[in-house]
C-alpha positions as CSV (number, residue, x, y, z in Angstrom):
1,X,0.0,0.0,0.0
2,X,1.0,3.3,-1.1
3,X,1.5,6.1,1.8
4,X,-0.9,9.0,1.3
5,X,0.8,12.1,1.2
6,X,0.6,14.3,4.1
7,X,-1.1,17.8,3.7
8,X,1.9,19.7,4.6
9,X,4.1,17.8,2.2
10,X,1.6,18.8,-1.2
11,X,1.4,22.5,-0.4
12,X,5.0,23.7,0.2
13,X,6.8,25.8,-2.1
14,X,8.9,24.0,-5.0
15,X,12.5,24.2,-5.3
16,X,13.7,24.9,-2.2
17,X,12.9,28.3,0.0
18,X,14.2,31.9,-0.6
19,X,14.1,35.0,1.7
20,X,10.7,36.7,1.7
21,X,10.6,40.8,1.1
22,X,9.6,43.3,-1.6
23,X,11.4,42.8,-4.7
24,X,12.8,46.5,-5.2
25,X,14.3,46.2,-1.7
26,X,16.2,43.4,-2.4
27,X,20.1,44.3,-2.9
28,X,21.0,41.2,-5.1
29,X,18.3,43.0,-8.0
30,X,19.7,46.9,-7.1
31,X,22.2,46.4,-11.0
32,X,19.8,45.3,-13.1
33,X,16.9,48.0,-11.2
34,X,19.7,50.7,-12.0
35,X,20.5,49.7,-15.5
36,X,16.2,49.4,-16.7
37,X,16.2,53.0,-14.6
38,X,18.6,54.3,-16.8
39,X,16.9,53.0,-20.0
40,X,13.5,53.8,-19.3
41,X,14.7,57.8,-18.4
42,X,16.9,57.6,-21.5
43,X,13.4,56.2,-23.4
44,X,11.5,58.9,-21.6
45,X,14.0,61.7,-22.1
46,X,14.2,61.0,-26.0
47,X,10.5,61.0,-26.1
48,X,10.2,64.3,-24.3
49,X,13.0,65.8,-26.4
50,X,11.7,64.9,-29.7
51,X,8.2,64.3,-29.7
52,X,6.4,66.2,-26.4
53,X,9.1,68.9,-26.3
54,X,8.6,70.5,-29.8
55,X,4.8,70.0,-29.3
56,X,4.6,71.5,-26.5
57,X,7.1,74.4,-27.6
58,X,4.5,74.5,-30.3
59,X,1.3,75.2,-27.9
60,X,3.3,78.0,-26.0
61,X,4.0,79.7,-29.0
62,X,1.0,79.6,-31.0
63,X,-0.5,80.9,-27.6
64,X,1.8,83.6,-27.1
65,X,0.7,84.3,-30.6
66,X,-2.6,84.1,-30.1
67,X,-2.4,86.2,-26.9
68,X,-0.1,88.7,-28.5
69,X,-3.1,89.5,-31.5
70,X,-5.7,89.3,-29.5
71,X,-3.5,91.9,-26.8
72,X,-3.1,94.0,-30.5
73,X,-6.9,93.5,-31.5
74,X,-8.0,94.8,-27.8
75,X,-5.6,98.0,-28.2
76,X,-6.9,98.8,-32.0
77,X,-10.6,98.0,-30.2
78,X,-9.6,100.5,-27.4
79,X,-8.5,102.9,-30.2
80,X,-11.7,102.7,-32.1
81,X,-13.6,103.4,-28.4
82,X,-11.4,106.2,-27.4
83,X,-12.3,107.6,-31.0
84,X,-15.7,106.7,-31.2
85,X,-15.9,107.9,-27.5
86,X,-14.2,111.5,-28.8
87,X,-16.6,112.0,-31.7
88,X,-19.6,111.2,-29.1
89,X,-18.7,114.2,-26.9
90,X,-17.8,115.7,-29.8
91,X,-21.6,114.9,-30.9
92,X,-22.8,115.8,-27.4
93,X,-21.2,119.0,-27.2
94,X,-22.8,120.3,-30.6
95,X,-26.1,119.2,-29.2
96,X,-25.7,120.8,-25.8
97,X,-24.8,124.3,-27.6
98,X,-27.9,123.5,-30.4
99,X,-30.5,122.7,-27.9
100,X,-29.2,125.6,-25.6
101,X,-29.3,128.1,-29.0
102,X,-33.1,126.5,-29.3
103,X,-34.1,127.3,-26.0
104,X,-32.6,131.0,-25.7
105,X,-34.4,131.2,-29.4
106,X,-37.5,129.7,-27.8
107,X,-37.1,132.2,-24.7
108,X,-36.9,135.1,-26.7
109,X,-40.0,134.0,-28.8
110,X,-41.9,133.7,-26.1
111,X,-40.7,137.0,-24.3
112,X,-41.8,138.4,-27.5
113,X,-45.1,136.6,-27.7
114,X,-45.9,138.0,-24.0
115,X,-44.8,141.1,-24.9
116,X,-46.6,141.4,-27.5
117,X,-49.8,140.0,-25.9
118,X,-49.6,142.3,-22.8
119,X,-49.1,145.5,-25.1
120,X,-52.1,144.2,-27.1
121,X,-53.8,143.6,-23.8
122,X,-52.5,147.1,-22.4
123,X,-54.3,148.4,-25.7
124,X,-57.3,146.4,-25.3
125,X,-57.7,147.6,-21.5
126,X,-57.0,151.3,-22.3
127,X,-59.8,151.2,-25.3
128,X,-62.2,149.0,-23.2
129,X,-61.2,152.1,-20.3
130,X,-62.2,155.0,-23.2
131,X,-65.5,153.5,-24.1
132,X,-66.3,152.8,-20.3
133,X,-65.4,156.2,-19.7
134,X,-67.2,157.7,-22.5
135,X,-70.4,155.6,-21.5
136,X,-69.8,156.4,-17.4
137,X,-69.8,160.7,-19.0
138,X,-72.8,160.0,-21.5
139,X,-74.5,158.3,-18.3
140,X,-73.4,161.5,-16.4
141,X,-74.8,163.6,-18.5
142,X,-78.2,161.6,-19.0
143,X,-78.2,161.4,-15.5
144,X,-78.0,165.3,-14.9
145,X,-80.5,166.0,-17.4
146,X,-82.5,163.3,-15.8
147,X,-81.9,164.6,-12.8
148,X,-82.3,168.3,-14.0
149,X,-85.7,167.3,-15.5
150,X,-86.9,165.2,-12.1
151,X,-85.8,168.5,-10.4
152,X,-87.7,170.9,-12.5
153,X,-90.9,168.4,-12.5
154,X,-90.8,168.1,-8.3
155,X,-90.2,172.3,-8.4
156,X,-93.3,172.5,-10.7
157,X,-95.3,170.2,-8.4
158,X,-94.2,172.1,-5.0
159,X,-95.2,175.4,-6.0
160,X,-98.6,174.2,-7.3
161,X,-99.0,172.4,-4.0
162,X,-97.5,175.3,-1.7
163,X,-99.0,178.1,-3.7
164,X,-101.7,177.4,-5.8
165,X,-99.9,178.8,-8.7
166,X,-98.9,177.1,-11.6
167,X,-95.2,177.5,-12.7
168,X,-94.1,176.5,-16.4
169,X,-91.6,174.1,-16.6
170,X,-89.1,175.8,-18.6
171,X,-89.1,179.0,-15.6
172,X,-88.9,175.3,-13.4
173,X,-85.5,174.1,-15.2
174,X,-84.2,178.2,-15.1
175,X,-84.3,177.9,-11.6
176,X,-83.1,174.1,-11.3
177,X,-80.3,175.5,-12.9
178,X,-79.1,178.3,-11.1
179,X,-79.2,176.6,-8.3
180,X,-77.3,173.7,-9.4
181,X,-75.2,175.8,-11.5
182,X,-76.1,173.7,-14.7
């Protein structure tokens, strides 16, 4: 009968055991880790020179370009504002002194338009005075003759009532009037 193999005997390690640790760490490897250091930098270093280096130089400079006319475009668009701003006060200023000529032209229209309607007021007022005037002397006057003839009528009435005696009434309106001195 065969002897069945004993669990510790089918689960070791084949050919023999070696030192446990992290590979890198190991100071028998530290040649052949310095020699694929030095070829993969020299790998990297040649791909850097000749392939990312002039595409990168590339980038930079057709960013610098880019920055350097779009910095010229910004100082010719800063021209064109400084100008455009300079013909807008420009602009501005001729407006100011047009709509200030307007309104001193507009003033004096005006001063000229009350002038002229107070003077034709004033005239209106003196004429509307006259004929008021005139009318307040004709009324005067029809007044005193009124009053004249009411005067000789009551004279004519008082002597027929105190006396008896019948005056006429032109001797009435003689005496109305010297005593008025009409």
């Amino acid at each position: 009968m065969a002897e069945t193999p004993s669990t510790s005997e089918t689960t070791g390690a084949p050919g023999g055991h070696e030192p446990a640790g992290f590979p890198p760490f190991k100071t028998e490897t530290f040649p052949s880790q310095f020699f694929w250091l030095a070829v993969t930098f020299a790998f990297l270093f040649v791909v850097l020179w000749r392939v990312a280096g002039p595409r990168i130089a590339g980038t930079i400079s057709a960013r610098r370009g880019q920055i350097n006319a779009d910095l010229g475009s910004a100082q010719a668009a800063r021209g064109d504002a400084d100008a455009a701003n300079g013909a807008y006060q420009t602009a501005l200023a001729g407006a100011k002194a047009r709509a200030q000529a307007l309104a001193e032209a507009n003033r004096k229209t005006i001063t000229d338009e009350i002038d002229r309607a107070k003077a034709a007021a004033d005239a209106k007022a003196q004429e509307d005075v006259a004929k008021a005037e005139t009318r307040i002397a004709e009324m005067r006057v029809a007044a005193r003759a009124e009053v004249s003839r009411a005067a000789s009528d009551a004279a004519v009435q008082i002597v027929a009532r105190l006396t008896g005696e019948t005056v006429g009434t032109d001797d009435a309106a003689a005496a109305v009037r010297s005593v008025t001195g009409n």
